[in-house]
FIBAVO-333548 format. One record per residue (C-alpha): y negated, z negated, x negated; residue in one letter. Coordinates in steps of 0.25 Angstrom, whole numbers, plus 2048, in hexadecimal, padded with zeros to 3 digits. Layout:
   north    up   east   residuo
       Y     Z      X         A
...
This chain:
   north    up   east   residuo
     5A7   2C7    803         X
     5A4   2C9    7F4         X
     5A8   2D7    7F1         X
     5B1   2D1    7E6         X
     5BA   2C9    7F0         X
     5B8   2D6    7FC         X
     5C0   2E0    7EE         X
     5CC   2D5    7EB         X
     5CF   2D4    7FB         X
     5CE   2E5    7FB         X
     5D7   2E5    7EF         X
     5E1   2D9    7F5         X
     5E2   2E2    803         X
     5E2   2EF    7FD         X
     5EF   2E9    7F6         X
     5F5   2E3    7FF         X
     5F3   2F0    808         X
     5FA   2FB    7FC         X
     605   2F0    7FD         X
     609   2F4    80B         X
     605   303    808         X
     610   303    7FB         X
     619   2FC    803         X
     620   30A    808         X
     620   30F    7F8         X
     62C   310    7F2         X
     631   30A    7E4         X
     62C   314    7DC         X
     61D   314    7E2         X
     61C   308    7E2         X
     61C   308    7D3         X
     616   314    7D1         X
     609   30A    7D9         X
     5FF   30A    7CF         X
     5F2   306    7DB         X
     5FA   2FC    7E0         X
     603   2F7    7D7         X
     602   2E8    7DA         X
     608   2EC    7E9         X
     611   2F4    7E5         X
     618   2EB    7DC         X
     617   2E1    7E3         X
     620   2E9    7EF         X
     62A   2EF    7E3         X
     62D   2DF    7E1         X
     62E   2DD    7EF         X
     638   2E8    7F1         X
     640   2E2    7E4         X
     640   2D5    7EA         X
     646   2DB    7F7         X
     652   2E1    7EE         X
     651   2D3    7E9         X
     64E   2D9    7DA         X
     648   2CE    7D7         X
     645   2D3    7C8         X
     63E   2E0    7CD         X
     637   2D9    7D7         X
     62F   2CD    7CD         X
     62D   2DA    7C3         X
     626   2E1    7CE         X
     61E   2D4    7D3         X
     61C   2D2    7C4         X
     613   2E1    7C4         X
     60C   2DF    7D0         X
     605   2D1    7CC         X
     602   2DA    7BF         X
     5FB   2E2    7C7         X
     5F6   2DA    7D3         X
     5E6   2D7    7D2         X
     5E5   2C7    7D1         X
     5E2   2C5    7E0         X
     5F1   2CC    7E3         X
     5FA   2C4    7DA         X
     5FC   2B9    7E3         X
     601   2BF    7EF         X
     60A   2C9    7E5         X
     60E   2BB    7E0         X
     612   2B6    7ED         X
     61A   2C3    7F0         X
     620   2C3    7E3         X
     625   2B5    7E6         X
     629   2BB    7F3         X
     631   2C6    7EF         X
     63A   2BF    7E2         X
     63E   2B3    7EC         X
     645   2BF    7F5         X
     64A   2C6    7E8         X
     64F   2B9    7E2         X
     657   2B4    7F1         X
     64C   2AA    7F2         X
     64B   2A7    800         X
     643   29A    7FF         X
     639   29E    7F6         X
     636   2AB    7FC         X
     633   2A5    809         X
     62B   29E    803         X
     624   2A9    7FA         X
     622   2B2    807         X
     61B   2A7    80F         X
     612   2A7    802         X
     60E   2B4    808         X
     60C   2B1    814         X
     619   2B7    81B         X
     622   2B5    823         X
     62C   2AE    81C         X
     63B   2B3    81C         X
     645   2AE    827         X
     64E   2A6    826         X
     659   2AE    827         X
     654   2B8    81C         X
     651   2AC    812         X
     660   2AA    814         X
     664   2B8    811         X
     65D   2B5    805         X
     664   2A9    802         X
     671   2B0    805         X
     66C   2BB    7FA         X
     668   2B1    7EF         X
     677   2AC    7F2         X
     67E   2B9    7F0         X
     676   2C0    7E9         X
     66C   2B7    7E0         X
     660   2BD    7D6         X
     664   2BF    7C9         X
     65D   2B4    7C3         X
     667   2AA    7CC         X
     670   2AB    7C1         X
     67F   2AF    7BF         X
     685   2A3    7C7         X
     67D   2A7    7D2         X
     681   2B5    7D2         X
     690   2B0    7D2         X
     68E   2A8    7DC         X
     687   2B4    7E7         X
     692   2BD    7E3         X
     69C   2B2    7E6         X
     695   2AF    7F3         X
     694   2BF    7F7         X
     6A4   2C0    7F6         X
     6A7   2B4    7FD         X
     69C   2BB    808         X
     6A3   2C8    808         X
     6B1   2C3    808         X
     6AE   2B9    813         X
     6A7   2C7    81C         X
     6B4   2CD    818         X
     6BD   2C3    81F         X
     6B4   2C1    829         X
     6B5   2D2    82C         X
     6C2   2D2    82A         X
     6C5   2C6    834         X
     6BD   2CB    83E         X
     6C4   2D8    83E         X
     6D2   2D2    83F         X
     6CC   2CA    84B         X
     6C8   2D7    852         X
     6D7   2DE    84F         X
     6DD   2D4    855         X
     6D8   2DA    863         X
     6DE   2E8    85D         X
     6EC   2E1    859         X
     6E7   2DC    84B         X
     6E4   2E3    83F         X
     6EA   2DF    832         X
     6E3   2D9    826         X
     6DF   2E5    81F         X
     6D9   2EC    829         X
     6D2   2E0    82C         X
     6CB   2DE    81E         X
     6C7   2EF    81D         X
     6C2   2EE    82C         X
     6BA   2E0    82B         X
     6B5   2E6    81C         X
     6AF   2F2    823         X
     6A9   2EA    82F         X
     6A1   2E1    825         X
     69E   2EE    81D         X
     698   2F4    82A         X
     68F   2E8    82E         X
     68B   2E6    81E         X
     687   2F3    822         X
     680   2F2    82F         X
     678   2E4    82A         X
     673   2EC    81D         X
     66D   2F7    824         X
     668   2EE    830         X
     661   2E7    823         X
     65B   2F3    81C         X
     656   2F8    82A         X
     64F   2E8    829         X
     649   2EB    81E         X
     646   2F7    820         X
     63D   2F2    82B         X
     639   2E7    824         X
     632   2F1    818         X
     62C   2FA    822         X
     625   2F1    82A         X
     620   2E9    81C         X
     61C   2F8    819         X
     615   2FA    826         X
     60C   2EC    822         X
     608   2E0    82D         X
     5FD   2E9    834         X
     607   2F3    839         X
């Protein structure tokens, strides 16, 4: 192997192994990175995409290619693309970007959370009518949880002798509370999980 071709596959593993090293740095290390600033970048856009900050997250892809050597910048690419499909509720075109890398794609049922968030809760760029139209949708979602609550309650108290309406509404509003509840911490422990074992790398 020429000794040219033996340094650019050094330099591609040694960045791809610092990525997995930076993965347990916080936001503010990450940007202090100067050694490998490509990597780090490149896991502050991916973070940004995961808070679907779509902005932040092409900013940070944006540094890293700036700092990438040649041989880099299409896999950053690729994770770029990657990463602004999920912060922009893209379901098709991420599964479509992460096999570009090689992954597993997403399942079915998490591409159609996706769609569901791109629903309520569109990127900025979808434009005003399309915000409207998620913040119509998410009322008509939590009014319908609401009645649903509040009919499943009044179908219990029938077995105690009937509860009024009232009482109905405020107990069926805090059993939806309490399960928004239990689903969001069941999902942060997910992801949780899902951070550490990236963290940990393949080989672990």
């Amino acid at each position: 192997m020429a000794p040219k071709q033996r340094q650019i596959r050094m330099q591609q593993t040694s960045g791809l192994a610092a990525m997995q090293q930076l993965e347990t740095r916080s936001d503010e290390e990450l940007e202090r990175e100067q050694k490998f600033k490509a990597a780090a970048q490149a896991i502050l856009g991916a973070r940004a995409a995961e808070r679907y900050d779509a902005k932040a997250s092409r900013e940070h892809f944006r540094r890293a290619l700036a700092a990438a050597r040649p041989q880099e910048r299409m896999a950053l690419r690729r994770m770029a693309d990657a990463s602004l499909a999920l912060a922009e509720r893209r379901p098709d075109d991420l599964k479509a970007a992460v096999e570009k890398l090689g992954q597993a794609p997403p399942s079915n049922r998490q591409l159609m959370l996706l769609r569901f968030m791109g629903l309520v809760a569109p990127p900025a760029s979808a434009g005003t009518p399309a915000r409207v139209r998620g913040m119509a949708v998410l009322i008509g979602l939590v009014v319908a949880l609401v009645v649903i609550a509040t009919a499943l309650v009044k179908l219990v108290g029938l077995a105690f002798g009937g509860v009024s309406t009232l009482t109905s509404v405020w107990v069926g509003l805090l059993v939806l509370l309490v399960a928004l509840g239990v689903l969001a911490l069941l999902g942060r422990r997910r992801q949780a999980k899902a951070k550490a074992a990236r963290a940990a790398g393949p080989g672990s």
